[in-house]
N, C-alpha and C positions, 0 to 999 in steps of 0.2 A: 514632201514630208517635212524636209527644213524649215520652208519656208511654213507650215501648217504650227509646226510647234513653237518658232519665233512670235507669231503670230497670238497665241494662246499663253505665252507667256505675260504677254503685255496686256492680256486681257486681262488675267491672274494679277497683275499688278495693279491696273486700276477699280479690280475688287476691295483692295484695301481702306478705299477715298471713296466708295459708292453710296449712297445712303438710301438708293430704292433696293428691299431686299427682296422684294421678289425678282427685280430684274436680276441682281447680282446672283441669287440661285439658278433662273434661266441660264445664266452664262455659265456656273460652276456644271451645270448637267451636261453640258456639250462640250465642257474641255475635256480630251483624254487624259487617262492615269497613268502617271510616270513614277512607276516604283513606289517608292515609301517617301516620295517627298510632297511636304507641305505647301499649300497655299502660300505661305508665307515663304518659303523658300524659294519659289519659283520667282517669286517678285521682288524677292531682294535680290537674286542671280537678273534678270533684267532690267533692272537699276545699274545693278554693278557693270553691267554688258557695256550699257550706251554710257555710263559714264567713264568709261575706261576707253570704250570707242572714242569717246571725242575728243577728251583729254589730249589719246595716242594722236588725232589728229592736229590739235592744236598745236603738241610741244615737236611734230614732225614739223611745220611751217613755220612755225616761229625762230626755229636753230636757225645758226648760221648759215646762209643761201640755201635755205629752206626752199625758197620759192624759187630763188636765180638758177640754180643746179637742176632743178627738177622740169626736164624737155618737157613736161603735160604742162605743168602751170606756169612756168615762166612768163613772165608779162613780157612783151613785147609793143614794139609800136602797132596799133590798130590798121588793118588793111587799108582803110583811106587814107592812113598817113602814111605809106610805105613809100609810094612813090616821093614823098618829099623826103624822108630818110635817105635812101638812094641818091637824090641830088646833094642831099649836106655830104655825104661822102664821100661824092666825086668830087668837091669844092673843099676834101680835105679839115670838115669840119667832124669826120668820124667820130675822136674820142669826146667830142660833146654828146653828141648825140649817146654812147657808150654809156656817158655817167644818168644821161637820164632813164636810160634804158635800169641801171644798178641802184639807183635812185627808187626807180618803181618799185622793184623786187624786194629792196630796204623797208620802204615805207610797209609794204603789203607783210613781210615775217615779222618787222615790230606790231603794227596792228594785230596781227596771228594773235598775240599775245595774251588779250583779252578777250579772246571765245571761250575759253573753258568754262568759265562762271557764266557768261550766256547761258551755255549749253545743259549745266548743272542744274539752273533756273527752270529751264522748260522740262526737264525730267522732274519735277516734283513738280510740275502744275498739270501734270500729264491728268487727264480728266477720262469717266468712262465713255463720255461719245468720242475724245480719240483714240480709245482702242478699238471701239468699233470700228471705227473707219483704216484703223493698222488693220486690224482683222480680213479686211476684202481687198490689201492692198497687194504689192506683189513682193520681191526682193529687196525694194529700196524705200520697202511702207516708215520703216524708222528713218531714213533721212528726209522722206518729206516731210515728214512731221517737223521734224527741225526748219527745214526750209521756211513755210508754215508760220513757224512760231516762233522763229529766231530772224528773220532778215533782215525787219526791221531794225531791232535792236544792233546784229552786226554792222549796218551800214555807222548804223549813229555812231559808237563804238570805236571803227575800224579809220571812218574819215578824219577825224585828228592825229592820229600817229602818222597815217599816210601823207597830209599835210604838211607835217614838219621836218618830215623825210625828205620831201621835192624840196621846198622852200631851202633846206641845206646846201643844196647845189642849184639852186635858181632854175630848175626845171621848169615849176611853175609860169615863171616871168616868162622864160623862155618859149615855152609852148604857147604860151596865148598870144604874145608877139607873131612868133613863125606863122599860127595857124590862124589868127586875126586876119592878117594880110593875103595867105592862101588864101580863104576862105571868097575874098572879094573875086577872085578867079577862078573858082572850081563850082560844077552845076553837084559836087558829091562835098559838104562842107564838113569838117574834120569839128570834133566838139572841144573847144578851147578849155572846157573844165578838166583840167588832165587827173585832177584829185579825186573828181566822178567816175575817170572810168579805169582809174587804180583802183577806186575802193571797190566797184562792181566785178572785176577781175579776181582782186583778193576774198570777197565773198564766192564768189565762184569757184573758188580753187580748195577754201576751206570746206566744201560744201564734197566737193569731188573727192576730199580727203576721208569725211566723214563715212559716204557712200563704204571706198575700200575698206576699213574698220568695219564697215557690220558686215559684208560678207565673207573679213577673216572671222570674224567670230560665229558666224552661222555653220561656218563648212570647213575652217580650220581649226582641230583639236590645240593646238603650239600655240593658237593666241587667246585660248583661256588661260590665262596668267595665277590666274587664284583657286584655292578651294572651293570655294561656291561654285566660279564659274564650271570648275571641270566637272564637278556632283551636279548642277542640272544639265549642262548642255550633254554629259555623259549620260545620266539617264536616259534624255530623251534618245539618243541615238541607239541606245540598247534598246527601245520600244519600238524601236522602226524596224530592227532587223526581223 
């Protein structure tokens, strides 16, 4: 039923941008009636939803070791490189390899930085064939949408701050060096863009954040923060019992 009313919300919201009206009354006949609220209420409470969702996501990753602190997203060296981690180690070259590991994590919470205005972007371009297709989706129909219609943009975005981050401690030079040279010996070659697969990790991880954010807000009361949000997601839960 959570996921039926999340669902109809965002259908409710791309009523407002629709200009076919027979379809948009098709669609008003099949949402249920939640108390005394409007059209327009429901749609401004799921605006406010995912923008608050993603927001809370952004300024979670973007704080201080946002990304380093946090066991899920913490970037790490990549499984084909582990094995040559291991050897810098035992060769006593640990705390280099340490700062490019902090380096990573750096780069990816300054990039954090600049998702929220992505994320604002694609909730106002939100169109009625994507809510149709939120409509059939499942639990995580709002973050794919983002996925979707933000990826692009985050990588663009994301790759210059993660860039300047390495480059401060010569991670960069470093890894294509190390992994150039592996790479002439190994049948499993390690990708010398280490800026490529910061940014693809820290898109990853802002994506994994976004996810938690909408199933606090679908199924926890404590993270509707505002009046609106508590007036629709409250009615709707009085409509289900």
């Amino acid at each position: 039923m959570k996921k039926g009313f999340f669902a109809c919300i965002i259908a409710a919201t791309l009523l407002l941008t629709s200009t076919g009206c027979e379809t948009s009354q098709q669609i008003l006949n099949n949402l249920p009636s939640y108390g005394q609220l409007s059209t327009t209420q429901i749609a401004a409470g799921l605006k406010e939803a995912l923008t608050i969702g993603t927001q809370n996501s952004a300024n979670k990753l973007s704080s201080p070791n946002g990304f380093f602190a946090n066991a899920a997203l913490k970037i790490l060296m990549p499984p084909e490189a582990q094995k040559v981690e291991s050897t810098l180690r035992s060769m006593g070259m640990g705390s280099i390899v340490d700062k490019a590991i902090q380096s990573m994590n750096k780069g990816a919470e300054e990039a954090a930085k600049s998702a929220a205005p992505i994320f604002v972007n694609a909730i106002k371009q939100m169109t009625i064939t994507d809510a149709l297709g939120i409509l059939k989706g499942g639990n995580n129909a709002a973050t794919n949408y983002f996925k979707d219609k933000t990826t692009a943009s985050l990588t663009a975005a994301f790759r210059p701050a993660i860039s300047e981050a390495l480059k401060k401690v010569d991670a960069t030079k470093y890894w294509s060096d190390v992994f150039s040279v592996y790479n002439k010996f190994s049948s499993t070659p390690v990708n010398t863009d280490l800026t490529a697969y910061v940014t693809e990790k820290a898109v990853a991880g802002i994506f994994s954040e976004v996810a938690l954010e909408e199933q606090k807000i679908r199924q926890d009361p404590a993270a509707r923060v505002t009046d609106l949000l508590k007036t629709v997601f409250g009615s709707a839960q009085a409509q289900q019992k």
